[in-house]
C-alpha positions in Angstrom: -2.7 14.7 -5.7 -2.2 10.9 -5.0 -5.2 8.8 -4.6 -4.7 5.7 -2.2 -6.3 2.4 -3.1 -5.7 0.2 -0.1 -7.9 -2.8 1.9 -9.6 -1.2 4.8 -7.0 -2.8 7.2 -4.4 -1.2 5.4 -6.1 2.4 5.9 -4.5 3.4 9.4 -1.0 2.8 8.6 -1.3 4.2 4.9 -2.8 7.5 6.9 0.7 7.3 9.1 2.8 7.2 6.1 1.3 10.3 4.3 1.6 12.1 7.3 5.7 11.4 7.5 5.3 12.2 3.3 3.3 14.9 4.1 2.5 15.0 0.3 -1.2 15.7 -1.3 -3.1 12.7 -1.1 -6.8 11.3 -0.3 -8.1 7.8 -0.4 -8.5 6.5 -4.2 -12.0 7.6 -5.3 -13.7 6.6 -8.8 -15.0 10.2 -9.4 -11.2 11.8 -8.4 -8.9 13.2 -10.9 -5.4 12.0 -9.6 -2.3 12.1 -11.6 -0.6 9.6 -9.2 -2.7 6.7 -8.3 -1.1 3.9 -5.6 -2.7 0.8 -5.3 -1.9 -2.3 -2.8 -3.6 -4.5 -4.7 -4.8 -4.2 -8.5 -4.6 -1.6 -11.6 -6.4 1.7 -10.6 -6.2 4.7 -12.5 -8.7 7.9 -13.3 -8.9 9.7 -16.3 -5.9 12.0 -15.4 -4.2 9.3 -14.2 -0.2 9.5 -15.5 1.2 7.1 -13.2 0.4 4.2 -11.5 1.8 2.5 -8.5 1.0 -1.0 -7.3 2.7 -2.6 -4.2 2.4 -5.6 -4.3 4.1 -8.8 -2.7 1.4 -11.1 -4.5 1.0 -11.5 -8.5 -1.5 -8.9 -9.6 -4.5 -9.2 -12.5 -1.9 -6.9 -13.9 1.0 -8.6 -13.7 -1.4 -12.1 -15.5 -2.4 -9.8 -18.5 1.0 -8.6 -19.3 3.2 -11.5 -18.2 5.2 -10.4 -15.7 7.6 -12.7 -14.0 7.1 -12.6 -10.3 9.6 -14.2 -8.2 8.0 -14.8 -4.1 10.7 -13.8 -1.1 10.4 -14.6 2.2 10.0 -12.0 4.8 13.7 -10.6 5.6 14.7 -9.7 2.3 16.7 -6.4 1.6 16.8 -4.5 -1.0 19.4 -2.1 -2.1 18.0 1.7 -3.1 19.9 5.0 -3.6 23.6 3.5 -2.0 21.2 2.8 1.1 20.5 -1.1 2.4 16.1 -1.3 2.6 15.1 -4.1 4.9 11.4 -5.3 3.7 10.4 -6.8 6.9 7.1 -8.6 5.1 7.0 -10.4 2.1 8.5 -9.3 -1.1 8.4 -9.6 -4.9 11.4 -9.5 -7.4 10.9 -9.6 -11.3 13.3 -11.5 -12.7 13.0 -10.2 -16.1 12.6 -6.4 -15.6 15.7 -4.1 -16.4 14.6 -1.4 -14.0 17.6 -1.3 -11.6 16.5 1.6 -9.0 15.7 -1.0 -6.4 16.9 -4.6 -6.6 17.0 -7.5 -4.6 20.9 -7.2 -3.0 21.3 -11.0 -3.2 20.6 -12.3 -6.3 20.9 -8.3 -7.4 17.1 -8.9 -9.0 14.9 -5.7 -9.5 12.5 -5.2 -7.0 10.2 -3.3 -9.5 8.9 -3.1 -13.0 8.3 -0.7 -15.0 5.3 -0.5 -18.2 3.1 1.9 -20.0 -0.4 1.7 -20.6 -3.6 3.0 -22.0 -0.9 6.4 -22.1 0.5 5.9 -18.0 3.3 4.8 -16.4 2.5 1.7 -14.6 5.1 0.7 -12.2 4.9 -2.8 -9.8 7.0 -2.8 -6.6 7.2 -5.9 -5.0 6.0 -5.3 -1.3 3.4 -3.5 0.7 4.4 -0.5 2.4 1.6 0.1 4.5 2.4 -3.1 5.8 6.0 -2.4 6.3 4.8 0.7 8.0 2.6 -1.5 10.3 5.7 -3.5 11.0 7.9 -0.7 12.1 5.6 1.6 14.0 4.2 -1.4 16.0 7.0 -4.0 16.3 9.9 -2.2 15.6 13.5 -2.6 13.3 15.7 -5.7 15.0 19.3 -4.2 16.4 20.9 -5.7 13.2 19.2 -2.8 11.1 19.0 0.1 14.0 21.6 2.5 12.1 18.7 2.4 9.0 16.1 4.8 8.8 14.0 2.1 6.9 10.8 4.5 6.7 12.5 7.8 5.7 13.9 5.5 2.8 10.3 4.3 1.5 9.3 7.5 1.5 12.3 8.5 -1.0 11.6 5.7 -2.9 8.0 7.1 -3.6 9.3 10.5 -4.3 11.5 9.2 -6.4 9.2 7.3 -8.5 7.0 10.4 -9.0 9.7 12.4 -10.0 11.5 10.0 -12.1 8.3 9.5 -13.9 8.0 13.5 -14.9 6.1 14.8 -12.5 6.7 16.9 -9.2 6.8 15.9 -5.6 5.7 18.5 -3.5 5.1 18.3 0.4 6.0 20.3 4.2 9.4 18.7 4.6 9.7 17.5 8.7 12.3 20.6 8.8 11.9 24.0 11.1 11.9 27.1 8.4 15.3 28.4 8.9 17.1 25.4 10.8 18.7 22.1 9.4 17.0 20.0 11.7 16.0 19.4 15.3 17.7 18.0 17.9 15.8 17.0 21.3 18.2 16.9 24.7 16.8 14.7 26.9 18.1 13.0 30.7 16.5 10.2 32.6 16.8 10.8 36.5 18.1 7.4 37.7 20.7 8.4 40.7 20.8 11.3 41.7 22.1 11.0 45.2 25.0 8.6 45.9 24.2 9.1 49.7 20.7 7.2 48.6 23.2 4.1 48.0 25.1 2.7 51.2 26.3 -0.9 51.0 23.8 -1.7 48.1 25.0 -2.8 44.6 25.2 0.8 43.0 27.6 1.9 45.5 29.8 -1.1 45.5 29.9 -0.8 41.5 30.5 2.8 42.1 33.8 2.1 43.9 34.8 -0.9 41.6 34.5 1.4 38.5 35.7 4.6 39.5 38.9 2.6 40.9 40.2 -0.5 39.3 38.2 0.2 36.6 39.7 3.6 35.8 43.1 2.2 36.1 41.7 -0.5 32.9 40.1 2.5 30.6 43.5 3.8 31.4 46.0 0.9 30.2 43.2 0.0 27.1 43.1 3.5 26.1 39.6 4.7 26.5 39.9 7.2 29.4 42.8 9.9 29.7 44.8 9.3 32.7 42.8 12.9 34.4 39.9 10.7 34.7 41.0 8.4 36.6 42.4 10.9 39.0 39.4 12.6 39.2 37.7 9.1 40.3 40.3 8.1 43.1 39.5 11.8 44.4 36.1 11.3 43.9 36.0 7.5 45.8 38.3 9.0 48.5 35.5 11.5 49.3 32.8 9.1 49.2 33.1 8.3 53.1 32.5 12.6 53.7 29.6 12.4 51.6 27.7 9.7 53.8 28.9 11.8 56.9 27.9 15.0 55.4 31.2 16.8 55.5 31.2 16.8 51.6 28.7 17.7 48.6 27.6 14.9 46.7 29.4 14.9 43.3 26.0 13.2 42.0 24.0 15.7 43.1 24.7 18.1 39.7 22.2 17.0 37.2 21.2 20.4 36.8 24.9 21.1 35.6 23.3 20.4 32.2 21.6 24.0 32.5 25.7 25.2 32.0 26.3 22.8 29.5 23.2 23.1 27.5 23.2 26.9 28.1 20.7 28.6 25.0 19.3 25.0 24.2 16.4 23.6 25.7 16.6 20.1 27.3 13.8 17.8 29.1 14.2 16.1 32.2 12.4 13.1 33.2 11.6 12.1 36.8 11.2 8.7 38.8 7.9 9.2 40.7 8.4 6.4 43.4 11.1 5.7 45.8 12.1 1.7 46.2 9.3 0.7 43.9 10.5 -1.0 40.8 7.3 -1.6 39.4 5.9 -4.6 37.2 6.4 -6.5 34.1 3.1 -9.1 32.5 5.3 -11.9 32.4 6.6 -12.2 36.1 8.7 -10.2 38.4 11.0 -7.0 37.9 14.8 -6.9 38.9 14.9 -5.0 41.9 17.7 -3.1 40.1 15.0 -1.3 38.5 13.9 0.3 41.7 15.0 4.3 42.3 16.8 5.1 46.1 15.4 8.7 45.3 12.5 10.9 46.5 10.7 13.2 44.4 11.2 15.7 46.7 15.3 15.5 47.0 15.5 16.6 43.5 12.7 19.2 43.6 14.5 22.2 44.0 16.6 21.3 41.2 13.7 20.5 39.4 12.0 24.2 39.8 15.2 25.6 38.6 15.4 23.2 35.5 11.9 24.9 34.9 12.7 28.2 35.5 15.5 28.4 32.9 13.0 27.1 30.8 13.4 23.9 30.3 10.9 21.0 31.2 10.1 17.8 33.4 8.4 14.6 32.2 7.9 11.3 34.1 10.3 9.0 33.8 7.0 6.2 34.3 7.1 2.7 36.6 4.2 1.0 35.7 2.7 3.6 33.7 3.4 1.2 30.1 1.2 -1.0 31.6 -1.9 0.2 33.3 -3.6 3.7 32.9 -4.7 4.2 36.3 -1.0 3.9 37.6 0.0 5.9 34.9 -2.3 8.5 35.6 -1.1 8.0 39.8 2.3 8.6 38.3 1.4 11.5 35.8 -0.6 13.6 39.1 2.4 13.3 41.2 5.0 14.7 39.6 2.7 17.3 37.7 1.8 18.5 41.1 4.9 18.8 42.5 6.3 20.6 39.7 3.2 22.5 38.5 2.4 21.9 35.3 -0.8 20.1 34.2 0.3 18.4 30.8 3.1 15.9 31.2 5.1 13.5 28.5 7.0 10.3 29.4 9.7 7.8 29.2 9.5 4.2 30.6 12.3 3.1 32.9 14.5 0.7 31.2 12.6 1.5 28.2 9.4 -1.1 29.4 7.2 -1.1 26.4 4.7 -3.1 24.8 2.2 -3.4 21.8 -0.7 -2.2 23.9 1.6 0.8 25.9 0.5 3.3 23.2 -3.1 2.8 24.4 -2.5 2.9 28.0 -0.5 6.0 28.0 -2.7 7.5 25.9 -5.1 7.0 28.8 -3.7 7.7 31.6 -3.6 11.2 29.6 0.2 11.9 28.9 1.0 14.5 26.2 3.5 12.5 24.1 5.5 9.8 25.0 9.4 8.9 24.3 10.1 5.2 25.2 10.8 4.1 21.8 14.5 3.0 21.5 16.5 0.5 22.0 18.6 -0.3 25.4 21.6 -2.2 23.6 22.3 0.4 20.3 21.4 3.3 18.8 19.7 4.0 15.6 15.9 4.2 14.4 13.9 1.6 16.0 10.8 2.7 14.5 12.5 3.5 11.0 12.4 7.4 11.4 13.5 10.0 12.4 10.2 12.1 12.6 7.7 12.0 15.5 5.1 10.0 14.6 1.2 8.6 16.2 1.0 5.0 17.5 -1.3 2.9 15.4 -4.4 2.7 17.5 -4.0 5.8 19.6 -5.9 9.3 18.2 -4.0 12.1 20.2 -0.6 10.6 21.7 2.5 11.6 19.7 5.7 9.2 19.9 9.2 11.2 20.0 11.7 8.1 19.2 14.6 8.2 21.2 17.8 7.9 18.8 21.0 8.1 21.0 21.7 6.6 24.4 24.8 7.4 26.6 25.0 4.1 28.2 23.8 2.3 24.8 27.1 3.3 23.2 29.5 2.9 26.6 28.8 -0.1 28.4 30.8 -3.0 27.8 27.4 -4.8 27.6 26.4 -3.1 24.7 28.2 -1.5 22.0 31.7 -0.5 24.2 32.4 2.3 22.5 35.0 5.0 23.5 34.5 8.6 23.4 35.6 8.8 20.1 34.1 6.3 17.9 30.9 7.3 19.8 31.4 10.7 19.1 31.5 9.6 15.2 28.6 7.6 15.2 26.9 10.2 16.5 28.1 12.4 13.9 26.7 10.0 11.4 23.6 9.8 12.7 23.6 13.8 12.5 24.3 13.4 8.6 21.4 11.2 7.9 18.8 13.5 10.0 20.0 16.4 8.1 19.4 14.3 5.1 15.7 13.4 5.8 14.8 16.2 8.4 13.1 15.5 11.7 14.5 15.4 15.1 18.0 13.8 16.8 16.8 12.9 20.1 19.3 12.1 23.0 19.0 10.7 26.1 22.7 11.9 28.7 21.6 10.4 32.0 21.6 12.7 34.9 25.1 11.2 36.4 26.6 10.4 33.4 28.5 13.6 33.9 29.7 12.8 37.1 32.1 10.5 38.9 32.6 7.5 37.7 31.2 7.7 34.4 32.5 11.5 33.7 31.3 11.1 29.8 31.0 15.1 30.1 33.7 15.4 27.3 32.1 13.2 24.5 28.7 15.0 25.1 30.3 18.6 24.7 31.4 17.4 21.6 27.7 16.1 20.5 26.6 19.7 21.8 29.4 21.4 19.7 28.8 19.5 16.4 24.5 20.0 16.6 25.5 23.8 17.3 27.5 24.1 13.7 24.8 22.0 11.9 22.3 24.8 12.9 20.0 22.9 14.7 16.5 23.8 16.7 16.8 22.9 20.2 13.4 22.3 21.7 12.0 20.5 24.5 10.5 17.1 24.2 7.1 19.4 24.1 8.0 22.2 21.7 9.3 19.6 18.9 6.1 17.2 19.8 4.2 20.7 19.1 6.1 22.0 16.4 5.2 18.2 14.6 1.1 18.7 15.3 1.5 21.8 13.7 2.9 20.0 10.5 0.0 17.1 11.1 -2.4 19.6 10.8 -1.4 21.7 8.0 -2.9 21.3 4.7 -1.2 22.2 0.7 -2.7 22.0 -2.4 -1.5 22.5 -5.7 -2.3 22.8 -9.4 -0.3 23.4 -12.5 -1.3 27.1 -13.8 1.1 26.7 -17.3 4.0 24.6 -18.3 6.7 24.8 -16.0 4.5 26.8 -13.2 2.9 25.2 -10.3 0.3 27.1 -8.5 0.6 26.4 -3.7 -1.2 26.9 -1.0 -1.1 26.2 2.4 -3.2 26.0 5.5 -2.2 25.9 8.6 -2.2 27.7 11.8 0.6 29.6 13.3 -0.3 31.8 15.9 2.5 30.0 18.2 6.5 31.3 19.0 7.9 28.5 17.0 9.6 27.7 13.3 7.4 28.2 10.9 7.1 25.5 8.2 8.2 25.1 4.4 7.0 23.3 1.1 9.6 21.4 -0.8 9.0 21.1 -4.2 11.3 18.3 -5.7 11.2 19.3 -9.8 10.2 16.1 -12.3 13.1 14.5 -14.5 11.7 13.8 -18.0 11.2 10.3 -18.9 11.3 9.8 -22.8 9.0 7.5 -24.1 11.6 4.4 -24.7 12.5 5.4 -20.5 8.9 5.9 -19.0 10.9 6.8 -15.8 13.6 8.8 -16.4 17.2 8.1 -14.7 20.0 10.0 -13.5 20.9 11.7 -10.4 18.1 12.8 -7.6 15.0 15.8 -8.8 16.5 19.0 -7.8 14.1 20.9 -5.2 13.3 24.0 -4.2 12.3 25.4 -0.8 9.7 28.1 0.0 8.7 29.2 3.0 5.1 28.1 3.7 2.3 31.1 4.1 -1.2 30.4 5.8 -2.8 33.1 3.3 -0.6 33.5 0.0 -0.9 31.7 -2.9 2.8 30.4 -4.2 3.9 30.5 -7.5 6.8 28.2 -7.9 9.1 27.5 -11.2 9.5 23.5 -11.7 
């Protein structure tokens, strides 16, 4: 059990972290028996106490009484940390003449931490807060420079680490589905459905542009194989049959993905007004943002999305920034698709400090705005679904990977293959720290002109050998309140033997969940934390009414 000594603004964040930990813990009591004790602030410790934490940008009474250097940084400084870069994105500490080396400062290479005994604990001071970097990242969000770095995940490790490193074990409900490696979450934002929606208008004149002299480019430049640009010219010579009726509208296959994503479940989210493209706080919206659609065009193919079961969300206006149009929004396209609980994605990804609130509001079940436009990577530093600070019930569901993020020349201009890779990448590190991959294909971008089919059969291919859970936006936003709510204890019954138990209910369909138990390295007194490669750890599928007995 870890007992958490933190100022009382520091309390909804440090409740955040532990539930991405998912680790034994409780706020630091005098009367508690803890033998890990983190403190933000000074020396705390109880009678059990064998190691102490304190995070801490400022020089502590501890660091006064036993003369510890502390050097200030400025907010921005990066640490270095397992191989892995760790932006602090508040202030920091270094101490200049500590020889721990586990995290260090990467420019003047200074460690980040220092490392003591006393009265018979391990005291260790890391330089920064990370219920404030915590804060940071679930409320403002990583800049694009850092997207690729799942800056949460890694303080996480760093506190497992410490606890192991100092001799004792780690043990929590890893954010990974009993029996797969990970999860991954298909998602598609309805944007054009209908190219007959676009006559003379801006879409339909880029539509022409790209699929012809811009084919011919990808072509010469190597990005596109010369059979997409003959299916383009076929596809623009057709275009005049499809405003006269004589031929189907090659946009008009979003639910294509039911083929493609055959066995996996996907979400689709929805545009609930025609021509409206809702408001910003700080002056007008591009009319770009508006949708040529009606909600009923797509219905039928929205019924079978459902059918096959899959699901529909809203793909929300205004719904960021006011409840009551959220909730307009929510009611329509739950009616017309009948369901009564509905998640949602912003359009062009509107979102500000207050959307949490309003969604939360207007009633939506989770939401999955968070992501960048530009890049892909972690905005929010992880790659688990997590709540909004300041919202009780609303469940964020990050969105990781965006088709037009990684193709359009305004962004990263990728081709099919080095996005492919990245992607790939980005699959190694979610297998690494568990939780969920979540994608957003838009509904055309398997169509003329785009035709980025290929590169996401190859994403489909690769999640299918890593093992992966498919679920819907809802069944992984479920699957992660199950985790919230579960409960494990422990207690050492003899040397070597730990004593679990789990609560937790499971009377759904869905994976069941596991404790990890990482195994202590044993520090020798002239090494209070001991060094070497990463705790081994031991997985154990998690029972609601056994008591585990498990070998450290």
């Amino acid at each position: 059990m870890i007992g958490v000594a933190v100022q009382a603004t520091e309390r909804d964040a440090a409740r955040e972290f532990f539930e991405l930990c998912k680790t034994p813990w409780e706020f630091f009591r005098h009367d508690g028996n803890y033998e890990v004790v983190l403190s933000t602030s000074e020396l705390c410790r109880s009678a059990g106490s064998r190691l102490v934490l304190i995070f801490s940008a400022a020089c502590t009474p501890f660091d006064v009484e036993n003369t510890i250097a502390v050097r200030a940084w400025p907010a921005g400084t990066v640490l270095a940390f397992a191989g892995r870069r760790l932006p602090i994105y508040g202030v920091a500490a270094t101490f200049p003449s500590s020889r721990d080396l586990i995290a260090i400062e990467e420019t003047l290479r200074e460690p980040a931490l220092s490392v003591h005994r006393s009265a018979g604990a391990t005291v260790v001071r890391i330089g920064y807060n990370p219920f404030e970097e915590t804060r940071y990242l679930l409320t403002s969000g990583q800049p694009t420079k850092n997207a690729g770095i799942p800056t949460l995940e890694l303080h996480c490790a760093l506190l497992r680490d410490l606890i192991t490193r100092s001799g004792l074990p780690f043990v929590e409900i890893p954010p990974v589905p009993e029996g797969y490696a990970f999860m991954a979450c298909l998602t598609h934002d309805i944007d054009h459905p209908l190219l007959r929606n676009h006559f003379c208008d801006r879409t339909m004149f880029g539509f022409l542009y790209r699929a012809t002299i811009g084919s011919i480019a990808d072509v010469w430049r190597g990005r596109k194989p010369a059979r997409s640009m003959l299916k383009n010219w076929a596809a623009a010579c057709r275009l005049p049959f499809v405003y006269l009726g004589l031929a189907k509208d090659f946009w008009q296959e979003f639910d294509r993905y039911l083929e493609i994503e055959s066995g996996m479940g996907s979400t689709f989210f929805v545009i609930p007004r025609k021509d409206h493209p809702g408001r910003r706080r700080d002056g007008p919206t591009p009319g770009a943002r508006a949708s040529r659609y009606d909600l009923a065009q797509v219905l039928p193919q929205l019924k079978r999305i459902i059918a096959a079961g899959n699901e529909v969300g809203l793909h929300g206006l205004d719904a960021w920034l006011d409840a009551e149009d959220g909730r307009s929004e929510r009611d329509r396209v739950a009616q017309a698709v009948g369901t009564t609980e509905l998640g949602v994605r912003m359009h062009w990804l509107y979102f500000d400090d207050h959307s949490p609130i309003v969604l939360e509001q207007a009633g939506f079940s989770y939401d999955s705005t968070v992501g960048y436009n530009e890049t892909v990577g972690y905005r929010a530093g992880t790659t688990q679904v997590y709540r909004p600070l300041g919202t009780t019930q609303l469940l964020e569901l990050p969105l990781h990977v965006m088709d037009t993020a990684m193709f359009y020349p305004d962004y990263l201009h990728l081709n099919e293959n080095e996005a492919t890779r990245l992607v790939g990448r980005m699959m190694d590190e979610v297998a690494q720290f568990g939780g969920v991959l979540t994608v957003n294909w838009h509904d055309r971008s398997i169509a003329p002109e785009r035709l980025w089919d290929d590169p996401y059969r190859v994403v489909l291919r690769e999640l299918r050998s890593w093992g992966v859970w498919f679920p819907t936006a809802t069944q992984a936003v479920a699957w992660f309140k199950k985790r919230r709510a579960a409960v494990i204890e422990y207690t050492q019954v003899e040397p070597g033997v730990i004593s679990v138990r789990g609560r937790f209910s499971q009377s759904d369909q869905q994976p069941g969940l596991k404790i990890r138990v990482h195994k202590p390295r044993t520090p020798t007194l002239a090494e209070p934390l001991a060094s070497g490669a990463t705790a081994d750890f031991v997985d154990v599928r998690l029972s609601d009414t056994a008591e585990l007995r498990i070998a450290i």
